[in-house]
Structure formats: C-alpha cells, structure tokens
N, C-alpha and C positions, 0 to 999 in steps of 0.2 A: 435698608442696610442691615446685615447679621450684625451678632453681638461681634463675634470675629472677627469681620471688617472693621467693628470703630474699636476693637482691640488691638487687631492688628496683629494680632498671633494666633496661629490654627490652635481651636479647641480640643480639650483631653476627653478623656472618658469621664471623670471626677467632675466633671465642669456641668455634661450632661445631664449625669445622674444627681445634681445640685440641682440646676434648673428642674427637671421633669421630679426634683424629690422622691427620688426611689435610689435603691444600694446599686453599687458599681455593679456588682453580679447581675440584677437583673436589665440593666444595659443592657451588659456582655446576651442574655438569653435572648435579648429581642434583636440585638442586629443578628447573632445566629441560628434566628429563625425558631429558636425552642416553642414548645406549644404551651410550657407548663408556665404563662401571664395571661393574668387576664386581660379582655378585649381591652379595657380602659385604660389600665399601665402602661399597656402597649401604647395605645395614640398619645398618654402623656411623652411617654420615651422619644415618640416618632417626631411630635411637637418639640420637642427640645431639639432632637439631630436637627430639624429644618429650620429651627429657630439659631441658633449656634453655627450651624453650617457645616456641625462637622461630619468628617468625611474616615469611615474607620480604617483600621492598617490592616491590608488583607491578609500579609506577611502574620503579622498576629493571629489575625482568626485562623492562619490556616495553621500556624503552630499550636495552636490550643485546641484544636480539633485532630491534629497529626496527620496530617498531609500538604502539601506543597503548592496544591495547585498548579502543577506542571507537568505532563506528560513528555514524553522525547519519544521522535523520530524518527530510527537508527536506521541509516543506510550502510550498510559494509562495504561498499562500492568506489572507485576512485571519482573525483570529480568530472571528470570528463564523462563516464556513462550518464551521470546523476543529468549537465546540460545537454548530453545529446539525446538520449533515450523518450520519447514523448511518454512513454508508460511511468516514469520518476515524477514527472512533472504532473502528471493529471490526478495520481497520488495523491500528491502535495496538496495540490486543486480542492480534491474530496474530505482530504482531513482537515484542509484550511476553513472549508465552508461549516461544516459539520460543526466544528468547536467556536463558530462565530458568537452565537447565541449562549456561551456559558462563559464561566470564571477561569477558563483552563487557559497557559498561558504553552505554546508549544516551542521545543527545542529540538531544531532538526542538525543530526551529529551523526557527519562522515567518520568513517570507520576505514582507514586506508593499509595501516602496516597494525604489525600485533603492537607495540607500544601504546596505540589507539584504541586499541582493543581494551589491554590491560587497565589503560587511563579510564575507561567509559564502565568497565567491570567496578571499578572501584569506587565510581561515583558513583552508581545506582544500585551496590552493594550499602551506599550510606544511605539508602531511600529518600536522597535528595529532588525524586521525583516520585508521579502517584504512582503514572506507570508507563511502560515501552510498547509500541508499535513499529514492528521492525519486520526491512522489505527486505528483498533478495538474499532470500534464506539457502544456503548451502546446505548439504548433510553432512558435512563436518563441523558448519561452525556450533559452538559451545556454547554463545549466548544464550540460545534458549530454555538450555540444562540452569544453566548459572539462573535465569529469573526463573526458572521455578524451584532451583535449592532455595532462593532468599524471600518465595514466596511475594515476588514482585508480578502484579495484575500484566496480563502482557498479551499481546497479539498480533500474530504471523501474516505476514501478504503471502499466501501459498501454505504449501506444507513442505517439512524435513521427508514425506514419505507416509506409506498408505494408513499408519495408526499414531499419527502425530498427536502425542497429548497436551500441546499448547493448545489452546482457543487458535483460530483462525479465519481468515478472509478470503475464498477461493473465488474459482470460476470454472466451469466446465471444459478444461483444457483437455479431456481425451476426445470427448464429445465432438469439440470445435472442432481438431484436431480431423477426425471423420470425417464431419460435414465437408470440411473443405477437399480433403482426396476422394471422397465420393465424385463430388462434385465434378473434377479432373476428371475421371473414369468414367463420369456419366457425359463428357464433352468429347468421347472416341481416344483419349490419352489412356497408353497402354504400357509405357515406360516413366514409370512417375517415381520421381527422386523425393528426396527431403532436406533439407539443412535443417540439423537440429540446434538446443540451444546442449548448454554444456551437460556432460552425464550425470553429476555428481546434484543438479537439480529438480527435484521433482516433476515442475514443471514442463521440464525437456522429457521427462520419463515418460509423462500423461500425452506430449506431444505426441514422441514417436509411438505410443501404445494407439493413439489412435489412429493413426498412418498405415501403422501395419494390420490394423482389423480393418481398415479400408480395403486395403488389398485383398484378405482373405474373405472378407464378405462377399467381392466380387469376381473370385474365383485364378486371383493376379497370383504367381509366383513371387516371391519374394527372393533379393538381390541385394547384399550387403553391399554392392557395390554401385548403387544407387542410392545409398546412406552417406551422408556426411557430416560431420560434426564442425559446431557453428557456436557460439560464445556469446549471441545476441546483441555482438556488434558489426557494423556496416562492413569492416575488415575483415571480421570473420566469416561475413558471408560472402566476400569476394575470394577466400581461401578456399572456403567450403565450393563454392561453383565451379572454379577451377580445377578442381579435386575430383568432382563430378564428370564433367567433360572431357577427361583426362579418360575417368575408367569407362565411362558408358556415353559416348560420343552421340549415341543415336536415341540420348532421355529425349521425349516430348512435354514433360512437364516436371515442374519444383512446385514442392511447396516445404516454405519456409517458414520456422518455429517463431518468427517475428520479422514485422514491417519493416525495420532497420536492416536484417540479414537479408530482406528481399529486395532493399534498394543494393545493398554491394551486390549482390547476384546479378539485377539486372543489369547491371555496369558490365560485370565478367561478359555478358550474354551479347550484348552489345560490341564489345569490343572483338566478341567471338564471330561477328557477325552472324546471328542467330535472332532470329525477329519473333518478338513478343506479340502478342501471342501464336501469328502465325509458325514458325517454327515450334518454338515451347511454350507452352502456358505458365503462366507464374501465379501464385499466390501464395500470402502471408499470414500473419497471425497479430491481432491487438486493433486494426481499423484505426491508426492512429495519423495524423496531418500527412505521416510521409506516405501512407496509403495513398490517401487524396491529388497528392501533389506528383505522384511519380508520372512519367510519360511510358505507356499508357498508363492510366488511372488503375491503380492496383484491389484487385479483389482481394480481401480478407476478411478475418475473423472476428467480430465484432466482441469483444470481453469492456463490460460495463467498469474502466479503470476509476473514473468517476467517481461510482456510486460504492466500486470496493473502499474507494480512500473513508466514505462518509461510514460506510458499514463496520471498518477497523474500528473506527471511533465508537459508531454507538455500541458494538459489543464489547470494544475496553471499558465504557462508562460503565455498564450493566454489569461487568466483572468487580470493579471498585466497590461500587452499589453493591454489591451483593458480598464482599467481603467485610465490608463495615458494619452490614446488617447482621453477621454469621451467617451465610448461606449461599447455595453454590450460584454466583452468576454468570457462571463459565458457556461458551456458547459457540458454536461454528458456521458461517453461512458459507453455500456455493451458489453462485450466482451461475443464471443462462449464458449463452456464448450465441451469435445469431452470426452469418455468413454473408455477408454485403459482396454482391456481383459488381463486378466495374468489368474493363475490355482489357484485362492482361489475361482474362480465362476464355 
C-alpha cells in the first residue's frame, strides 16, 4: 500500500519533494521532463511519485508551461451535414487516432449562426486552446484571418484558394477531378455533365477545373449547360440533376463533386427513368460507404479522408513545436487522389 492509501488523502508536491529530499522546483523539472537534474535526483524524484502515488495536475503543468493542452475542431457546418456527410466523420476518425498517443485533449465545436461564430472568436482569442483545425473552409469565412491576427497555430482541411497562407491539409481535387472525366470520355461518353460543390469553395473550384481540362484535353466542346451547381448535399444533387435533364436531356454521363450529390442524382435518374450506367454513366468524388453501398456500386474518387484527419494533426503539432521553439513549423501537405472503378461507369 502507498503512503497515500494509509493516509488517505492524494499527495502534494511538498510531500514529494520531503520524501525524495530535494526543493519543490526540482519536482516541478522532473515531472516536466527538464534535462537540467541529474540522473540520480531524478530516480530519487521518480521513487518518491511511485512511492506516494502521486499523480500531478496536468491543468498545472500545462499552466506553468502556457498552454492548455487542448486543440479544437471547428466545423462551420450545421449538424445535420456533420452526421450525414462520410467525409466529417472519417475526419474525425484521423484526428481521433492521431492524437491517441499524446496529452492533447480535443474539442469538436459546431459553428452554426454568427453568434457561434462570435462565441468561438472569443474563446480562442483568450488562447484557451493550443490550437484550431478547422474543416469546410468558405472564402469568406473570417476565421482563418482572425487565427492568424492572434497568432493562434492553426490548420485548414482544404484551402480559401490558390495562395492560402494558413498551413493546410489538401488532396489532389483537380487531379481526381480529371481522372475521373477522363475516365467517362475514355468509356465512349461524349455529353458529360457535372454537379459541382458550392462556388464560393475551393475545393468545388479544383473540382470543376479539372472537369473542364478533361474536356479540352480530349478535344470536347465545352457547355455551361451541362454544369450544375451542387452544395455537397444529397439534395443538392437531386436539384443539380434535375437542372441537368432539364437543359440537356441527351447527357450520357455525370460526374459529381461528391458521393452524397451522386446518391441524390442517382435517385433523380432513376426516377427519370434513365438506367445507370447504361443510359448515363455516373460517378463521384471522396470513395466514401455511400460509394460502396449505392445500386449499382458507384465509381469514385478515392481522397485519403483518413489519413488527411491524421496529417491536420501532425502538422498542427509541428506548427506548436516550432513556435515554442522560435522557429517556423508551418507546413502544407497534398495528398494523392486514386479512381476506384465499380459498375455505375
């Protein structure tokens, strides 16, 4: 039994540094990993915690070091994207696993109306966190100005656009984008549409950029009325298909800026009676379960949503790291994008 148990009250620091006979401060340096004790202090120090049982207050160390030990989250999104969306969740998935293995405690915070907005500015204007990873980035929203006037560590799933100076987390969305209307035009489809995601996000930008160098790579006229505009929800791709079929009756193929906008389309298609892929060819963007799971089994974009959640993480750590050290650990990765064949192409 510890001394604690037949006292009966959790040990201090005072208590410790009695036992192992050394000053409170040099406690403090051995649980905070300081290099400047020697080997022996230290096993006295160490002897004493496991003799004592005590257990330090991290809330403390991390005050006396000036950080929190907390990162946040930040989705701007209503809840309802947040559980339907497979891209939110597998996020979550990557930065969940990522931060398994360290002291970081994470805070995930919807951002729905500006009051929320305002509310969430002003907490992490108090640097009540180390630092923010924030998804579905707009080019209007403001957040990301605001952490870098308050010089808050911070990193973007995407970009605001082509010379965004937050750190960031990408993936080859013109690229993919390509691959997959190649793809269509390499299957004899000569009428190829798109649902895009909204204008105002990069990500839709990189989409349709690659859409449209598809075409002109292979010699296709271009048709704004084979473009439709899509919000990267199941709704919006049953608006967006409708809207299509509407203007150009005789498309033989979509592709759509995500697996969500390609399940409402396929619904539209269907009920238009128009058979996948014999009539139209369909595919999507992200390889996410609803790919998997639609009838037929949907061809898309494979973006490693994964391993982006885990990559936010290690380059916000490296950004913290490298600010406490003075020196720059700012950093941007884009990951591959691969094209996974199923039977809607």
């Amino acid at each position: 039994m510890t001394v604690s148990g037949r006292r009966g009250r959790r040990p201090t620091l005072e208590q410790v540094a009695a036992y192992a006979g050394v000053g409170r401060g040099t406690v403090s340096r051995v649980i905070n990993g300081a290099a400047n004790v020697s080997d022996q202090t230290r096993t006295a120090v160490q002897r004493a915690i496991a003799e004592l049982g005590y257990v330090p207050n991290r809330a403390a160390r991390a005050l006396a070091a000036g950080s929190t030990d907390a990162i946040a989250l930040v989705i701007p999104e209503a809840e309802t994207r947040l559980f339907a969306e497979p891209y939110f969740s597998g996020i979550i998935r990557g930065v969940s696993t990522e931060l398994a293995d360290t002291d970081m405690q994470l805070l995930l915070t919807l951002i729905r109306t500006p009051k929320e907005r305002d509310r969430f500015a002003q907490y992490v204007t108090a640097h009540r966190v180390d630092g923010v990873l924030l998804l579905s980035v707009h080019a209007d929203d403001p957040l990301p100005d605001l952490l870098q006037e308050i010089e808050m560590p911070a990193v973007l799933s995407g970009r605001r656009g082509g010379e965004e100076p937050v750190p960031y987390v990408d993936c080859d969305n013109t690229g993919g984008a390509q691959a997959a209307v190649e793809h269509l035009i390499g299957r004899g489809r000569r009428a190829v549409a798109t649902v895009t995601g909204p204008p105002d996000m990069y990500v839709a930008q990189c989409r349709l950029q690659g859409y449209r160098d598809a075409l002109r790579a292979a010699g296709l006229e271009e048709d704004e009325r084979l473009v439709a505009e899509g919000d990267f929800t199941e709704e919006g791709g049953r608006r967006a298909m409708r809207e299509l079929l509407s203007a150009r009756p005789d498309l033989d193929a979509v592709f759509c800026a995500s697996d969500v906008m390609a399940a409402g389309a396929r619904a539209v298609l269907r009920e238009a009676g128009r058979r996948v892929p014999d009539d139209v060819a369909l595919v999507g963007f992200d390889d996410s379960a609803v790919a998997r799971h639609m009838d037929p089994p949907l061809t898309s974009v494979r973006q490693p949503i994964e391993e982006m959640g885990r990559a936010m993480v290690r380059v916000l750590l490296e950004e913290i790291a490298g600010r406490k050290e003075g020196r720059d650990g700012r950093s941007n990765r884009v990951l591959p994008t691969e094209l996974v064949r199923r039977s809607s192409s």
